[in-house]
C-alpha positions as CSV (number, residue, x, y, z in Angstrom):
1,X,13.1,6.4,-12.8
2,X,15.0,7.4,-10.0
3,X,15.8,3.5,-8.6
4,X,16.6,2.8,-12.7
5,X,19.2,5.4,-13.2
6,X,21.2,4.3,-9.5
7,X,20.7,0.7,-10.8
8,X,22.5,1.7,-14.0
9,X,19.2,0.9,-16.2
10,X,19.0,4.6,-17.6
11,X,21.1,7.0,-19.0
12,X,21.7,10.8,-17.1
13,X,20.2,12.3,-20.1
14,X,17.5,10.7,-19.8
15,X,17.2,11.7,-16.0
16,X,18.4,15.7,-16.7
17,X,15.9,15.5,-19.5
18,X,13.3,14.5,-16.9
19,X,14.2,17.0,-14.4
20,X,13.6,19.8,-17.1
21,X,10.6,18.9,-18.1
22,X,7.4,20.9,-16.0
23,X,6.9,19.4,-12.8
24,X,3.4,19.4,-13.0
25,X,1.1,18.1,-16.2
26,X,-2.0,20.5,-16.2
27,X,-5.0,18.1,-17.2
28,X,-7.5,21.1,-16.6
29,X,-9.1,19.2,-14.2
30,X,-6.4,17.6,-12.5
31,X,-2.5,18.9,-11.8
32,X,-0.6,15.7,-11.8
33,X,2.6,16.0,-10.1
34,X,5.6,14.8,-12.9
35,X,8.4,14.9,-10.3
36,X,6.6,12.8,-7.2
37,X,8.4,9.4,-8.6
38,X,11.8,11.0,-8.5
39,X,11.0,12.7,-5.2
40,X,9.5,9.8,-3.6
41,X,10.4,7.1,-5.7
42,X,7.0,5.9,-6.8
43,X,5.0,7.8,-9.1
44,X,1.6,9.6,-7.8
45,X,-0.7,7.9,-6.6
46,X,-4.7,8.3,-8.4
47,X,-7.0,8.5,-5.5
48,X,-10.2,6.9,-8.0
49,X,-13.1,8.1,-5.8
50,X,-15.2,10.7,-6.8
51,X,-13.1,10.8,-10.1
52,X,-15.0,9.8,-13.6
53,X,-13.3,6.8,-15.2
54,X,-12.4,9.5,-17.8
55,X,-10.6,11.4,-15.7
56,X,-8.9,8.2,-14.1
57,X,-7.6,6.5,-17.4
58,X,-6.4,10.2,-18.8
59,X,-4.6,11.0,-15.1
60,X,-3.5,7.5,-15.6
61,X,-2.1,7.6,-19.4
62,X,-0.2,11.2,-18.3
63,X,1.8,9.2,-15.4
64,X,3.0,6.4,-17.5
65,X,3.9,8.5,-20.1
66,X,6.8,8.8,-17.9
67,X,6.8,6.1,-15.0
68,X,6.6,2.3,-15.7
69,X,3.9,1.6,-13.4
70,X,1.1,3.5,-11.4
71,X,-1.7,2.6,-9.0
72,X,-4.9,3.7,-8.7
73,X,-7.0,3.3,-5.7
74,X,-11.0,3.4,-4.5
75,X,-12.4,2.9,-7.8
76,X,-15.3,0.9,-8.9
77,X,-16.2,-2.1,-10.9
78,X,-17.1,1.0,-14.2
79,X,-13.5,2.1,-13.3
80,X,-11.7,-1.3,-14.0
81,X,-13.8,-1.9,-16.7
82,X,-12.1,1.5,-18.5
83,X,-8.9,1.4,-17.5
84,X,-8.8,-2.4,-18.8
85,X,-9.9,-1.3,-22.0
86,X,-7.6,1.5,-22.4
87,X,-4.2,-0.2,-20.6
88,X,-3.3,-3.8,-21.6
89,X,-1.4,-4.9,-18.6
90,X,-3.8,-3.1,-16.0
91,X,-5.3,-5.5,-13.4
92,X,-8.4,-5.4,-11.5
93,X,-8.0,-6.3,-8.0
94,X,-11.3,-6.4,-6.8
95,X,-11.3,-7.2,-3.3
96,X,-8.7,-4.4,-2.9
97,X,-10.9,-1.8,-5.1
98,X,-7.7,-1.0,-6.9
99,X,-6.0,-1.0,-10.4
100,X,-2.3,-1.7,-10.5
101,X,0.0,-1.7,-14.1
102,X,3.1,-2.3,-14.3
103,X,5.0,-2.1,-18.0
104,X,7.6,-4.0,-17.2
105,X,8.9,-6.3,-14.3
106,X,11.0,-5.2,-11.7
107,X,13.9,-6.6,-8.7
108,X,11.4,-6.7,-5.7
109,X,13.4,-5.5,-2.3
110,X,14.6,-8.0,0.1
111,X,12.5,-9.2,3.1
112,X,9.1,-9.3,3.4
113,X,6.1,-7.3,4.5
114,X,3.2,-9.5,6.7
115,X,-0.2,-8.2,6.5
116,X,-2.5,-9.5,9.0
117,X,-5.9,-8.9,9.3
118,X,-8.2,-10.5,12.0
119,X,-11.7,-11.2,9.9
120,X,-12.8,-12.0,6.6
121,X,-14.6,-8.3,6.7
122,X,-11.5,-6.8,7.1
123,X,-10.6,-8.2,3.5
124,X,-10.6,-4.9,1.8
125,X,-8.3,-2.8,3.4
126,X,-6.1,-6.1,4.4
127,X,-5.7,-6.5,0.6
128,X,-5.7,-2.2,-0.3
129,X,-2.5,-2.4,1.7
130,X,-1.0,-5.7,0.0
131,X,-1.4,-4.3,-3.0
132,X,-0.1,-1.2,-2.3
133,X,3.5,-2.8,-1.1
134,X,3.7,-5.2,-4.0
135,X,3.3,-2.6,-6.7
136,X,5.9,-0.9,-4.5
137,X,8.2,-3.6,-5.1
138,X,8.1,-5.7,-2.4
139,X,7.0,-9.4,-1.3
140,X,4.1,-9.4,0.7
141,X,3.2,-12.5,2.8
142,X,-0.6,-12.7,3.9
143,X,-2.0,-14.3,7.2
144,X,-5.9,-13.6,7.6
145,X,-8.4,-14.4,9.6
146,X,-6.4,-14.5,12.7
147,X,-8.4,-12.5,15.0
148,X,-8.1,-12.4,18.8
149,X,-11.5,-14.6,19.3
150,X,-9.2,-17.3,18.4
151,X,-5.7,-16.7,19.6
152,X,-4.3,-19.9,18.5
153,X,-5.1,-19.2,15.1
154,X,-2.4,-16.4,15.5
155,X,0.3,-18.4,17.6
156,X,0.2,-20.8,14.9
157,X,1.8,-18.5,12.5
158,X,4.8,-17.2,15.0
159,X,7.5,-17.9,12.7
160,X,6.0,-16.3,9.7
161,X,5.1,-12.8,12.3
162,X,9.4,-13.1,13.2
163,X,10.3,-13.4,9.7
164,X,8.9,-10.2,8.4
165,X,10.8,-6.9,8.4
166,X,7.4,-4.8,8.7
167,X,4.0,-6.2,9.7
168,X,0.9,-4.3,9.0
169,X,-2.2,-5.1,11.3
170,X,-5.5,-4.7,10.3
171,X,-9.0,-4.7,12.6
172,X,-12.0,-3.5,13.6
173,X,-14.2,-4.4,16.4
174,X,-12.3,-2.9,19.3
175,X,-9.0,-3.3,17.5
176,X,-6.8,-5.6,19.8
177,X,-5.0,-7.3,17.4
178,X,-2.5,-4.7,17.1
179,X,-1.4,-4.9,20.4
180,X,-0.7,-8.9,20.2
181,X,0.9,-8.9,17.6
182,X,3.3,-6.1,18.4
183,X,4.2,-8.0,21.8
184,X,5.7,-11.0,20.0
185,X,7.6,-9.7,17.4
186,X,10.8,-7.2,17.5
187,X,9.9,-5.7,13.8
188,X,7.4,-2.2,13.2
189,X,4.6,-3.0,13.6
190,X,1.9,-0.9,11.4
191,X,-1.8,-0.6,12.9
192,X,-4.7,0.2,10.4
193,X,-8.1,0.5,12.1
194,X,-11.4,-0.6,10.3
195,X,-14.7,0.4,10.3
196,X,-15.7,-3.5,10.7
197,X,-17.9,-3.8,13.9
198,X,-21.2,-3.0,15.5
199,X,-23.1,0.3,17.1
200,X,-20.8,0.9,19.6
201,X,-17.4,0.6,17.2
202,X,-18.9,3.7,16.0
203,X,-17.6,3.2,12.1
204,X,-13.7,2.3,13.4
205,X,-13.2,5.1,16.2
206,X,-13.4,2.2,18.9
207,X,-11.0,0.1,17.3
208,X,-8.7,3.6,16.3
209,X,-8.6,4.9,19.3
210,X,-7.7,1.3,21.1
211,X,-4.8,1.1,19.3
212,X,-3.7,4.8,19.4
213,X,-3.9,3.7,23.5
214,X,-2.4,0.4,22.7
215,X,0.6,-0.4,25.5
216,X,2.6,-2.4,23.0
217,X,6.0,-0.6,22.4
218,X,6.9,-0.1,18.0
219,X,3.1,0.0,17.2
220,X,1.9,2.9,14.9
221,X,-1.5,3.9,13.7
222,X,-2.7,4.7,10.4
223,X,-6.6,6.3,10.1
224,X,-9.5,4.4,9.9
225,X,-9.6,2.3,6.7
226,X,-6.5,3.3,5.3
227,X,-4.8,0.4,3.9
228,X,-3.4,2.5,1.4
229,X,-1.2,4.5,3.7
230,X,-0.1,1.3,5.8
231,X,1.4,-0.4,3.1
232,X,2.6,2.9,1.6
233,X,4.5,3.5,4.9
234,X,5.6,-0.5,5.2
235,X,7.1,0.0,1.9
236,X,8.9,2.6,2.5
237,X,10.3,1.0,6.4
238,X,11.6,-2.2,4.2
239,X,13.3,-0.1,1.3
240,X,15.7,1.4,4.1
241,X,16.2,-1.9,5.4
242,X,17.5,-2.8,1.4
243,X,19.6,-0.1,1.4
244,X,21.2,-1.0,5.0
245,X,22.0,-4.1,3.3
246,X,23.2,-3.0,0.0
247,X,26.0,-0.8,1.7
């Protein structure tokens, strides 16, 4: 609401309305935070695991009661299936294990946010943290499968590593992808750990704590698995790069 009313698509009533209305929405069983889309400029965010797909679709339903679009991550195929039937626009994204919907289309920020990921296992978070960015509003450009086993299948996407304004990295095994990448490009570079690999990766703490000792310079680390929080945090390195451009 916050990016409509500086864009000049909303009234200030509408936004001093907002602001008086309780900050939180008590659901009994959940207290969903009213104000986080003004504060942060995108609306909560529904964690789906360990949640009912009751309590999903009616945390869901309170957001957009207010918001234009929500997302709602870790949830399972039952999940989808009720948020589907309750929302028209909602979509399943399976690989990602998340539910994005939007109610209406928006301006997407300039630039682009690269996520690479180095296996075909690493699929889920790879795509969690697309997702994430594009129902942030931005343009996400995908290069998979580009693990360090095969270097050239890397340097054969150079230009499309240079263009991006944020690149977020994801692998497992003993997580060196990171590292390359962040030596040939002059953008933040975003490393998300997986728990992809065998015994001794020990469920992504081989591969996290490779990159937390990466000696690539602009490389961060996210925890194990989290592509949520990667693309969260991409999103929110290429908005500021928007609003250095729209001054």
């Amino acid at each position: 609401m916050l990016e409509q009313f500086r864009a000049g698509g909303i009234g200030r009533g509408r936004v001093l309305r907002a602001f008086q209305a309780a900050p939180i929405a008590d659901l009994g069983f959940a207290q969903v935070d009213a104000h986080r889309g003004l504060r942060k400029g995108f609306p909560e965010v529904i964690f789906g695991g360990a949640k009912t797909p009751e309590q999903v679709v009616k945390i869901a339903a309170k957001i957009l009661a207010t918001e234009s679009r929500v997302l709602i991550t870790r949830i399972t195929d039952t999940h989808a299936r009720a948020l589907r039937k309750k929302f028209r626009r909602a979509v399943y994204h399976a690989t990602a294990r998340c539910v994005t919907i939007e109610k209406s289309s928006r301006p997407r920020y300039p630039g682009t946010i690269a996520v690479i990921c180095a296996g075909t296992s690493d699929l889920p978070v790879a795509e969690e943290a697309a997702v994430t960015a594009e129902i942030m509003g931005n343009r996400v450009e995908r290069i998979y499968d580009v693990g360090v086993a095969g270097l050239h299948r890397l340097l054969a996407k150079s230009e499309n590593l240079r263009r991006a304004n944020v690149l977020v990295v994801v692998a497992g095994m003993e997580g060196a992808l990171p590292s390359v990448v962040a030596g040939l490009v002059a953008r933040p570079v975003i490393a998300v750990p997986t728990s992809v690999g065998y015994g001794a990766s020990f469920g992504g703490i081989a591969a996290l704590l490779g990159m937390l000792n990466s000696c690539a310079s602009g490389l961060t680390v996210v925890n194990i698995d989290n592509g949520f929080g990667a693309g969260y945090a991409a999103s929110q390195i290429n908005s500021l790069a928007a609003e250095t451009l729209n001054r």
